[in-house]
C-alpha positions as CSV (number, residue, x, y, z in Angstrom):
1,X,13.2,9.6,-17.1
2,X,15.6,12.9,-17.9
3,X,18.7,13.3,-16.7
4,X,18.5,15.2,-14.3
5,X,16.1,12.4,-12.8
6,X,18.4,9.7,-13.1
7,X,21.0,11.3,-11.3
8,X,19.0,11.8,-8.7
9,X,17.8,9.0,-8.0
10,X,21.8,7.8,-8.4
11,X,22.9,10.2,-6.1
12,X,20.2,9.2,-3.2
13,X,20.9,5.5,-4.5
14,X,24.8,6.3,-2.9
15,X,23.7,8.3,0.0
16,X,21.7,5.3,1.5
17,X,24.0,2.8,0.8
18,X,26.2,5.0,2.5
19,X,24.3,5.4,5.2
20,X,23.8,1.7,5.4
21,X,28.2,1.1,5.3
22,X,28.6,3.8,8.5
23,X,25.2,2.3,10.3
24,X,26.0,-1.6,9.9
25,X,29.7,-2.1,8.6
26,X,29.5,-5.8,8.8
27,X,26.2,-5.8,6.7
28,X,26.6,-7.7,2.9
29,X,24.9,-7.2,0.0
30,X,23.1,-10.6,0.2
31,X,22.6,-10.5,4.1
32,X,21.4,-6.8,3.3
33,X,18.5,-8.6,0.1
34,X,17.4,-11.2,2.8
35,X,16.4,-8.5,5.0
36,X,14.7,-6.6,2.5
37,X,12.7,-9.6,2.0
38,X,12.1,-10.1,5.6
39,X,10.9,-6.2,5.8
40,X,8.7,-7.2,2.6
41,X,7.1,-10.1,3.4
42,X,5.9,-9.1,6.9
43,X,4.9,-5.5,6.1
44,X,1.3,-5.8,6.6
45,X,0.7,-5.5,10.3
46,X,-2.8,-8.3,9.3
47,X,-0.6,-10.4,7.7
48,X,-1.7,-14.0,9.0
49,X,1.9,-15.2,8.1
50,X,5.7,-14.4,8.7
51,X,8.2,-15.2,6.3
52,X,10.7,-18.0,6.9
53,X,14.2,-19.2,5.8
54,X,12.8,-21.0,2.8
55,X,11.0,-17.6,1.8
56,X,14.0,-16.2,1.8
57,X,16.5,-18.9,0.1
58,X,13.5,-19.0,-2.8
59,X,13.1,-15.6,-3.2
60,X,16.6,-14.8,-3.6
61,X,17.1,-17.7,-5.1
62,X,19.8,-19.5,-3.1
63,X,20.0,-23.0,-1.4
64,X,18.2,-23.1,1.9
65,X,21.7,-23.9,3.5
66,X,22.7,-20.5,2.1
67,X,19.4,-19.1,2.8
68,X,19.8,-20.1,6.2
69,X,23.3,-18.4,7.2
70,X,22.0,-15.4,5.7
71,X,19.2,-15.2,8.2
72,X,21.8,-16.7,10.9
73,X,23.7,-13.4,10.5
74,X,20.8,-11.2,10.7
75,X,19.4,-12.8,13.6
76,X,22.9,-13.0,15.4
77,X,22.1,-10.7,19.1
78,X,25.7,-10.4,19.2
79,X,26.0,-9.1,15.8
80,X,23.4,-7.2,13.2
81,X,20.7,-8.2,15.5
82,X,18.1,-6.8,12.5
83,X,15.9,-10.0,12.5
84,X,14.6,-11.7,15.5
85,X,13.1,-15.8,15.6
86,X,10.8,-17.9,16.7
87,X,9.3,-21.3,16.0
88,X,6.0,-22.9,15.4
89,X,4.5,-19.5,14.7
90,X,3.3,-19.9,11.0
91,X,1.9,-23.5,11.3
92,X,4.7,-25.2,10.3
93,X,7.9,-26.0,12.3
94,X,9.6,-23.3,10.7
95,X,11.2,-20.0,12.3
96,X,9.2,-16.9,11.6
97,X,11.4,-14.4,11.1
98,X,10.2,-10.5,12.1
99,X,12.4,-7.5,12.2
100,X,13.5,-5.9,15.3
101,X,13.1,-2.7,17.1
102,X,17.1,-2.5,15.2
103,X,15.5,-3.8,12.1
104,X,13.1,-1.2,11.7
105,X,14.8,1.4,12.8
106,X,17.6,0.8,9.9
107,X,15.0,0.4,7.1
108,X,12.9,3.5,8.2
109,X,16.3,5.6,8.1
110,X,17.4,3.8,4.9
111,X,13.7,4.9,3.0
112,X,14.0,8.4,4.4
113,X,17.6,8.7,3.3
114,X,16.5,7.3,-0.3
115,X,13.3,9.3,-1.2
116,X,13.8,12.5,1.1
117,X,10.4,11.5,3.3
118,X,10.1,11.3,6.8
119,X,8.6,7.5,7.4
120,X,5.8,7.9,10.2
121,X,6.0,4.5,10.7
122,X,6.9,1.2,9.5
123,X,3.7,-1.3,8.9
124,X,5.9,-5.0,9.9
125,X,4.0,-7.6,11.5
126,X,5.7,-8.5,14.7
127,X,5.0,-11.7,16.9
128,X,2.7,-10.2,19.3
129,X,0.2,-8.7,15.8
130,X,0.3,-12.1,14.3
131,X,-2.0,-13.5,17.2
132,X,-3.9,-10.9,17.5
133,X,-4.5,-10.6,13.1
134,X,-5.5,-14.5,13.8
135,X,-7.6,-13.7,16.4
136,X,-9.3,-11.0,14.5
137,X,-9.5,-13.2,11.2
138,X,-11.6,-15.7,13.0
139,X,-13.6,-13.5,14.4
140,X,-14.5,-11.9,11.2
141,X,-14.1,-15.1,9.4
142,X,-12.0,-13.7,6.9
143,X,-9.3,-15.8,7.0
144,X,-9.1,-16.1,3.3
145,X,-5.4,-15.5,2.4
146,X,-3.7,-17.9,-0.5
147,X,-0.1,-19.1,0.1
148,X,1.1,-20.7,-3.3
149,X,3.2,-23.8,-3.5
150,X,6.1,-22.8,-5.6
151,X,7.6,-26.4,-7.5
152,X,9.9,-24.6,-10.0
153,X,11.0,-21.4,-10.8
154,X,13.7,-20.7,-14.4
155,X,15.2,-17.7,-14.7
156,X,16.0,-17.9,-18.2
157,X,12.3,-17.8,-19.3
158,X,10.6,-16.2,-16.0
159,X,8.6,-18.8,-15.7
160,X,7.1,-20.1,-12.4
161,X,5.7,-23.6,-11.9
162,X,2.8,-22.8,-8.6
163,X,-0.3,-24.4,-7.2
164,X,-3.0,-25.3,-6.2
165,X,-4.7,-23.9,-9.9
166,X,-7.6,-22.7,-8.2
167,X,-6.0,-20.8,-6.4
168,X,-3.9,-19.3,-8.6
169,X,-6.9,-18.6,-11.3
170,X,-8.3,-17.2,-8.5
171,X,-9.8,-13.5,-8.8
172,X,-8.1,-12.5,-5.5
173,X,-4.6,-12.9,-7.6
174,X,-5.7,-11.9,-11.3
175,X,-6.8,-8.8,-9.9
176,X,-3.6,-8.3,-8.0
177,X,-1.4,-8.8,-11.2
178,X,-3.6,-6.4,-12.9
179,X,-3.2,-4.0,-10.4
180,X,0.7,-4.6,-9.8
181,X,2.8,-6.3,-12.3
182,X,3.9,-4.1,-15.2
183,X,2.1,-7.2,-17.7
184,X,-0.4,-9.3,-16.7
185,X,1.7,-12.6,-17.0
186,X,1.2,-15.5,-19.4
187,X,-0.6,-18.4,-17.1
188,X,-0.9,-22.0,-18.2
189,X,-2.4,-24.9,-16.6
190,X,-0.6,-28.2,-15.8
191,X,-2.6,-30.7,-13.9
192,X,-3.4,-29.0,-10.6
193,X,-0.2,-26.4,-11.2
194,X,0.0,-23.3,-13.1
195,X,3.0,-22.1,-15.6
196,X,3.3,-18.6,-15.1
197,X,5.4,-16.6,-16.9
198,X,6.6,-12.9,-16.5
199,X,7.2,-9.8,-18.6
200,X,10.3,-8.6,-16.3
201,X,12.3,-10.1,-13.9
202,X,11.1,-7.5,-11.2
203,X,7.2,-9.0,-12.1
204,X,8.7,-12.1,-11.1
205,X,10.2,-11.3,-7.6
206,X,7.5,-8.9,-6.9
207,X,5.1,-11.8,-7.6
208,X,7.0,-14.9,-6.1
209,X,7.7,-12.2,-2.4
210,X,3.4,-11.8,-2.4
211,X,2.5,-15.1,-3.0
212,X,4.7,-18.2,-2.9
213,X,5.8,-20.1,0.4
């Protein structure tokens, strides 16, 4: 990158954060990363399933308590409003989080601010899509997405501890690191888990947003 380029990219870096300070004053830096992996993790309108408050705490790697008022203050309708709830949605008891009408509106501005491009429109999943992605899955029978259970995750190393193995040695996800990680990352069976290890912390995230629940 020259310069030039990295000023840039500096310079729109401060425009949309300033955008984000006049648009939602009472929006933190961490209440501001959990909705980014809200907008993330439910940006495929066929996604078959919306992230939760446990997506969030792991991904950002905080305790679910912690986890949890961060989504409590995105999902306040007296406050930010930018994340909307509701249970049983995801096959599990826990809330599936989707963004709102405010939600999207503030991440399409943000994007446009950042990189200069209109956004035609933003791709979330929202409650209503789900069912009908569900629906359209069975009928097609092509209900084949892999959710990984994640057991351990150390920084220090970048090293993931996920199963089931098969599904991790699957095809489905070599092919994706080989397509999207900057390094196809190190994997090493244990039992019916896999170590997985990563070239850069943004390999990492990138892989642990796509894959782990």
């Amino acid at each position: 990158m020259t310069q030039e380029a990295a000023k840039d990219t500096l310079s729109r870096l401060l425009l949309a954060f300033k955008y984000l300070e006049s648009a939602v004053p009472d929006l933190t830096l961490d209440s501001f990363k959990g909705f980014l992996v809200i907008a993330l993790a439910s940006w495929d309108k066929s996604s078959l399933r919306l992230p939760d408050v446990t997506k969030v705490s792991k991904v950002l790697d905080k305790s679910l308590s912690r986890g949890s008022r961060v989504v409590g203050t995105l999902s306040d309708p007296e406050g930010l409003a930018l994340v909307e709830s509701r249970s049983g949605l995801s096959g599990t008891r826990a809330e599936s989080l989707v963004l709102t009408e405010r939600g999207r509106d503030l991440i399409s501005t943000f994007l446009e601010v950042l990189t200069k491009q209109h956004i035609d429109e933003i791709q979330v999943q929202s409650f209503e899509g789900l069912q009908d992605a569900r629906n359209a899955a069975k009928e097609q029978k092509t209900d084949q997405q892999i959710y990984l259970k994640q057991t351990h995750y150390d920084k220090s190393t970048l090293t993931i501890i996920v199963g089931p193995k098969s599904d991790v040695m699957s095809e489905m996800i070599q092919n994706w690191c080989r397509d999207n990680l900057s390094e196809m990352p190190t994997m090493a069976p244990r039992g019916d888990q896999v170590s997985v290890s990563f070239a850069t912390v943004s390999d990492a995230v990138y892989f642990k947003l796509r894959w782990c629940w």
